[in-house]
C-alpha positions in Angstrom: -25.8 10.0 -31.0 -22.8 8.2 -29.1 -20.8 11.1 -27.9 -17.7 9.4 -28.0 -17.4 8.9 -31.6 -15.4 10.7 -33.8 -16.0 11.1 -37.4 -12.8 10.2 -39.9 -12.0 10.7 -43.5 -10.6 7.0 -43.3 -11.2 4.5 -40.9 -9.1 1.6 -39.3 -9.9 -2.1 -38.0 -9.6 0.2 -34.8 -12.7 2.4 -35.8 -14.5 -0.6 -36.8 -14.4 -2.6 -33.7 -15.1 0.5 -32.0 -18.0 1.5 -34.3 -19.6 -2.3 -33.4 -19.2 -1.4 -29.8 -21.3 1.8 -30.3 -24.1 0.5 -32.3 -24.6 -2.6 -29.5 -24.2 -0.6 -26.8 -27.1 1.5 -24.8 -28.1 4.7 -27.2 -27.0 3.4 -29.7 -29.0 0.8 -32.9 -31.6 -1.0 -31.3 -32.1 -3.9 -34.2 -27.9 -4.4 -34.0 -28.6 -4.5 -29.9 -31.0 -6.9 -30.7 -29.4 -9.6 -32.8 -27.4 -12.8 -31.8 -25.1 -15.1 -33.4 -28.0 -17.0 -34.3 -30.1 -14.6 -35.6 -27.5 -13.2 -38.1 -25.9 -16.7 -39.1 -27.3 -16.3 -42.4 -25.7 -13.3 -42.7 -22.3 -14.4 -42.9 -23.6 -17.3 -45.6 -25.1 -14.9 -47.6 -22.2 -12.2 -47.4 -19.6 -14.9 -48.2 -21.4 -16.1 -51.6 -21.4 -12.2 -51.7 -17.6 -12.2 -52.1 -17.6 -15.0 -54.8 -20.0 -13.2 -56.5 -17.5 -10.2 -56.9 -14.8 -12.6 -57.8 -16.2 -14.0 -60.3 -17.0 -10.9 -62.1 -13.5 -9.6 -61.7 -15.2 -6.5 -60.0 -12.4 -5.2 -57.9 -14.8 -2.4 -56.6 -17.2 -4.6 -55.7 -14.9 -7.2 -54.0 -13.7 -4.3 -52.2 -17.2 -3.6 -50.5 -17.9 -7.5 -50.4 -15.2 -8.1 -48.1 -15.5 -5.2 -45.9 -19.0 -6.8 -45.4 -17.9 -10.1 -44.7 -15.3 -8.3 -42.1 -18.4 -6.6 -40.4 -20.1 -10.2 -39.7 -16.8 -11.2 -37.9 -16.7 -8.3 -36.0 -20.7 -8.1 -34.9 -19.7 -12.2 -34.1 -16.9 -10.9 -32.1 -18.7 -8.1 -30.4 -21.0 -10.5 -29.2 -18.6 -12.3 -27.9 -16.5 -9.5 -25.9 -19.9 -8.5 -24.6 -20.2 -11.7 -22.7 -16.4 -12.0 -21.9 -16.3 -15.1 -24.4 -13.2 -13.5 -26.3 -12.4 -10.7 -28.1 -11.1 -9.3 -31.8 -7.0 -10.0 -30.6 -8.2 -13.8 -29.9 -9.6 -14.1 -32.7 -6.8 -12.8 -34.3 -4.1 -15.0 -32.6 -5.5 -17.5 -33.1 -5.7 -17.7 -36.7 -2.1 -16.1 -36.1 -0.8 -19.3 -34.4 -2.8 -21.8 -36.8 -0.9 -20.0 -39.9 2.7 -20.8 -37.8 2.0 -23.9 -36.9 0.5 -25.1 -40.3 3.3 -23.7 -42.2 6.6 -25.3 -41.0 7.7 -25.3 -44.5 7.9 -21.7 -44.0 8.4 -21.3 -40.8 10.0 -24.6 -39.4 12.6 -26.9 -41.0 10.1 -29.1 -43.0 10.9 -28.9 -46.3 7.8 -28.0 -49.5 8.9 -27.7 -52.9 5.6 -27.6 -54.6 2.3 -26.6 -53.4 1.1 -30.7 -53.3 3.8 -31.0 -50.7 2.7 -27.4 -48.8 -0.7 -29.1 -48.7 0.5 -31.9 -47.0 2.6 -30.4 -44.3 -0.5 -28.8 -43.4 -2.7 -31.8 -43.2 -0.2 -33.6 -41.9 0.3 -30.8 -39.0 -3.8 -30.1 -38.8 -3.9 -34.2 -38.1 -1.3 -34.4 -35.4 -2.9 -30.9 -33.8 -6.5 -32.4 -33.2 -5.0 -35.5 -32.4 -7.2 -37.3 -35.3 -6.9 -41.1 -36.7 -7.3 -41.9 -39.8 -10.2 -43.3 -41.4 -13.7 -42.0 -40.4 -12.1 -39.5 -38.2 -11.2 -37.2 -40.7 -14.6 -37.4 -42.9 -16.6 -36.2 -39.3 -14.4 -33.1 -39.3 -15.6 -31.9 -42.0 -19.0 -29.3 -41.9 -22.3 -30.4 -42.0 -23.4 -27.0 -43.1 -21.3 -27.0 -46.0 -23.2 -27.0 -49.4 -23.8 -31.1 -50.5 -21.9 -31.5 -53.6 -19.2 -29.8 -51.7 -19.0 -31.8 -48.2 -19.7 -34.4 -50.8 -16.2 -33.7 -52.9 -14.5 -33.5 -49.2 -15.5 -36.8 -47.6 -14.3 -38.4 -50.8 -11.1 -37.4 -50.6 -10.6 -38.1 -47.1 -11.6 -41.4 -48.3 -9.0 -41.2 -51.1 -5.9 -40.4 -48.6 -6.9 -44.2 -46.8 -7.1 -45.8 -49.8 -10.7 -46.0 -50.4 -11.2 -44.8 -53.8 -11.4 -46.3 -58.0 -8.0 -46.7 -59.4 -9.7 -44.1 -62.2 -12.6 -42.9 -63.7 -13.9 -46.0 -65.0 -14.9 -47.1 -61.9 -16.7 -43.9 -60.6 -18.7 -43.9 -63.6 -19.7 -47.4 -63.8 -21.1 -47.0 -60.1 -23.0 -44.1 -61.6 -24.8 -45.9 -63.8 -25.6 -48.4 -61.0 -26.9 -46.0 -58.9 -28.9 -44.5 -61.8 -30.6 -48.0 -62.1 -31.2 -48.0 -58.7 -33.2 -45.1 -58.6 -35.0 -45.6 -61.6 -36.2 -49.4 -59.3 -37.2 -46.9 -56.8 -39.2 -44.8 -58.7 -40.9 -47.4 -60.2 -41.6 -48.9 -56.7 -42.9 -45.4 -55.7 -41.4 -45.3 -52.5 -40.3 -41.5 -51.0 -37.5 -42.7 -48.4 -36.2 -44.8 -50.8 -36.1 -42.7 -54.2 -34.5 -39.9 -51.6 -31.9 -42.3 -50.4 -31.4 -43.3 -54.0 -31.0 -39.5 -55.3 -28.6 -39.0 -53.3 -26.4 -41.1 -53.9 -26.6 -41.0 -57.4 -25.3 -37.1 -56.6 -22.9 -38.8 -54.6 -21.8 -40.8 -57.4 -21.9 -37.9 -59.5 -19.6 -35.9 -57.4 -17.1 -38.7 -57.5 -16.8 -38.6 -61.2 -16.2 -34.6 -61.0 -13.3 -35.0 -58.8 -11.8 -38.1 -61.2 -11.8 -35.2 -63.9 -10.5 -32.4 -61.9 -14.4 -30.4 -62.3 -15.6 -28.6 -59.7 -19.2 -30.2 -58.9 -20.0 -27.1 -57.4 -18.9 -24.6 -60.0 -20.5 -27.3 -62.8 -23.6 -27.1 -61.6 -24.0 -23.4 -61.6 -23.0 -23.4 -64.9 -25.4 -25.6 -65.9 -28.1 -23.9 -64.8 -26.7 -20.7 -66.3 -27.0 -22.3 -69.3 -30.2 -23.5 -68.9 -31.6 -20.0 -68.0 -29.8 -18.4 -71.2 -31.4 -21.8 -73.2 -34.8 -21.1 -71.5 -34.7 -17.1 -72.4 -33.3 -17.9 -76.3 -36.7 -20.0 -76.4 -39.1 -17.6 -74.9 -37.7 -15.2 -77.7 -37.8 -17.7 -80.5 -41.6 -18.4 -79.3 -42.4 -14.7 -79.1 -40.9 -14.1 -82.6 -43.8 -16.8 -83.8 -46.3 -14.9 -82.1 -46.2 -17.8 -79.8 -47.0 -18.1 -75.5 -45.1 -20.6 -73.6 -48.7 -20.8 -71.4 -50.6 -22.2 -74.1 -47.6 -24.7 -75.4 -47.5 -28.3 -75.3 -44.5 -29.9 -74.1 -43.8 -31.6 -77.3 -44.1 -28.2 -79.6 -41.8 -26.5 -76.6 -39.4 -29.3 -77.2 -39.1 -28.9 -80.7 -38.2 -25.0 -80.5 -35.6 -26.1 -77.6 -34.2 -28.5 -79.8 -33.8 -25.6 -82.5 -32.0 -22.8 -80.0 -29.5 -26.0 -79.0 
């Protein structure tokens, strides 16, 4: 046991950094001695959807616990980090501390916001002139790799939007899906892989496009989707079961017909 510890009926950010210190350092956890910031990367991904997760259930408890663990991720980063005299917690924390001032001089400057469209662009605006970015392609390589596809997707676009590049409305995005749809289908048909891949995507590029034309989120549509085909999918195991049917021994065609029924 680390003898400098002392044990609280309520713990501060204080405690927290300090508990870190303890499990990394000698005598204390071996596995959190062990990690590195690539080892628990997945970690903070999986902790983060965590979060949304508790949001979207309106589960105040949980959202509680959910962002106490994503808090621990920055912190084990952070450890790391002071470990190696990289920076520490306070950097960390002035830093997002100065990005908040300097992004905000409708708050905390003379530039004037009067609705949140205008806030949003005194902050890109200020985030522009910070990293010294041009316009055009600049922008689009700013934005995360690592990000979940139709989501980098949603944010290239509208970098492309703010230059210009985009349909006048909705029309257009949804005549370049079909397009790209037809495209596809010429490459399945060919039965070439690189080129039905290339062809997927950007028929989910297209796709994308069209959510952001109707103010969808392509993310959140998607999951709901495929909510709704699980909930579809159990309704027809049931329906099946109640005819003393097994999915196993169904042909498509007599599934089909008892999916069209639940629909």
């Amino acid at each position: 046991m680390i003898d400098s510890f002392a044990f609280k009926d309520r713990y501060s950010i204080d405690d927290l950094l300090h508990i870190m210190q303890c499990l990394r350092a000698p005598g204390g956890c071996p596995w959190d001695a062990a990690q590195t910031h690539e080892s628990i990367k997945k970690n903070l991904i999986e902790e983060t959807y965590e979060v949304i997760e508790a949001i979207n259930k309106q589960d105040k408890e949980l959202l509680l616990e959910e962002l106490g663990d994503l808090l621990l991720q920055v912190v084990f980063h952070t450890e790391m980090e002071n470990e190696q005299g990289g920076f520490t917690f306070d950097d960390v924390c002035n830093g997002v501390c100065q990005k908040l001032v300097e992004r905000h001089p409708h708050v905390f400057g003379t530039v004037h916001a009067e609705t949140a469209e205008d806030a949003l662009s005194s902050w890109d605006n200020v985030k522009v002139a910070k990293k010294g970015q041009k316009k055009g392609s600049a922008p689009m390589l700013t934005v995360p790799r690592e990000l979940p596809a139709l989501m980098r997707a949603d944010k290239i676009q509208s970098k492309a939007k703010k230059v210009g590049f985009d349909w006048p409305d909705v029309s257009g995005a949804l005549d370049k899906l079909e397009e790209e749809t037809a495209e596809l289908k010429e490459a399945i048909a060919a039965g070439d892989p690189a080129q039905i891949s290339m062809e997927l995507g950007d028929l989910l590029f297209s796709a994308v496009n069209v959510s952001r034309f109707v103010d969808c989120d392509a993310e959140q549509a998607l999951t709901a989707s495929s909510d709704k085909f699980i909930a579809r999918f159990q309704r027809l195991e049931a329906l099946a079961a109640e005819r003393g049917l097994e999915l196993e021994q169904m042909s498509l065609t007599e599934m089909d017909k008892l999916w069209d029924e639940i629909k």
